[in-house]
N, C-alpha and C positions, 0 to 999 in steps of 0.2 A: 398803422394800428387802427384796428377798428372798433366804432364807441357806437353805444346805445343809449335810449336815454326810457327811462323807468316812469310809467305811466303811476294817475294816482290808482287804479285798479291791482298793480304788483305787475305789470305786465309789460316784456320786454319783446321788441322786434328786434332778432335776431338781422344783421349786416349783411347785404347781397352778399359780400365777397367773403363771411361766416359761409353762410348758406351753400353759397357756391365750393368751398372748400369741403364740407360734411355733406355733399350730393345731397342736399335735401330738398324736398318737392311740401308744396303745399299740403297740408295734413301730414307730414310725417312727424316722429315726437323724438324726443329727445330724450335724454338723463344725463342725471348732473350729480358728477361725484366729488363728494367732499375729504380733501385728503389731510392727513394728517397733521402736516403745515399750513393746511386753510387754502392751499390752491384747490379753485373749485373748475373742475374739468368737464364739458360739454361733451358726449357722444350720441353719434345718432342712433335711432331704434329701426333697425332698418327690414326686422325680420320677427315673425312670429316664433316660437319656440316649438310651436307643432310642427315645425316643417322638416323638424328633425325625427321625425316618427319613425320607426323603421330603421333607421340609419342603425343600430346594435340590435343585433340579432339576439332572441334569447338562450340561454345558456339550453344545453341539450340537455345535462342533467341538475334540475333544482339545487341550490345551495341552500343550505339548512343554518338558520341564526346563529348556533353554535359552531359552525365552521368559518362563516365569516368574523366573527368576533374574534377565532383562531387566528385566524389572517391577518386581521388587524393585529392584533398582539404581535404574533410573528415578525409583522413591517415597525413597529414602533421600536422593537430591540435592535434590527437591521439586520436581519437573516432572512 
């Protein structure tokens, strides 16, 4: 088990063998999600979200707000 121990500033150094587990390098950041039962779960930020640019191509032909809205409706009945 690995323990940390909480500075008077709020500030915690994460455990070689944390760090070593979640690949993390100096400067990389973290999130910490807070679940439902109170288990608070560490994940690394390992990636920019622009790096997904391009990855979805755009539709060939425009979808108009009332067709999506169609859709939606459509999926929520389950047809």
């Amino acid at each position: 088990m690995a323990i940390a121990t909480l500075t008077s500033k709020g500030q915690v150094t994460l455990p070689k063998e944390i760090r070593d587990q979640l690949k993390l390098d100096p400067g990389d950041r973290v999130e910490f999600l807070v679940g439902s039962d109170g288990r608070i779960t560490v994940w690394p930020v390992t990636s920019n979200v622009t790096i997904l640019k391009g990855t979805i191509t755009k539709p060939k032909k425009p979808v108009t707000l009332a067709a999506m809205r169609a859709a939606i409706r459509r999926r929520g009945r389950g047809q």
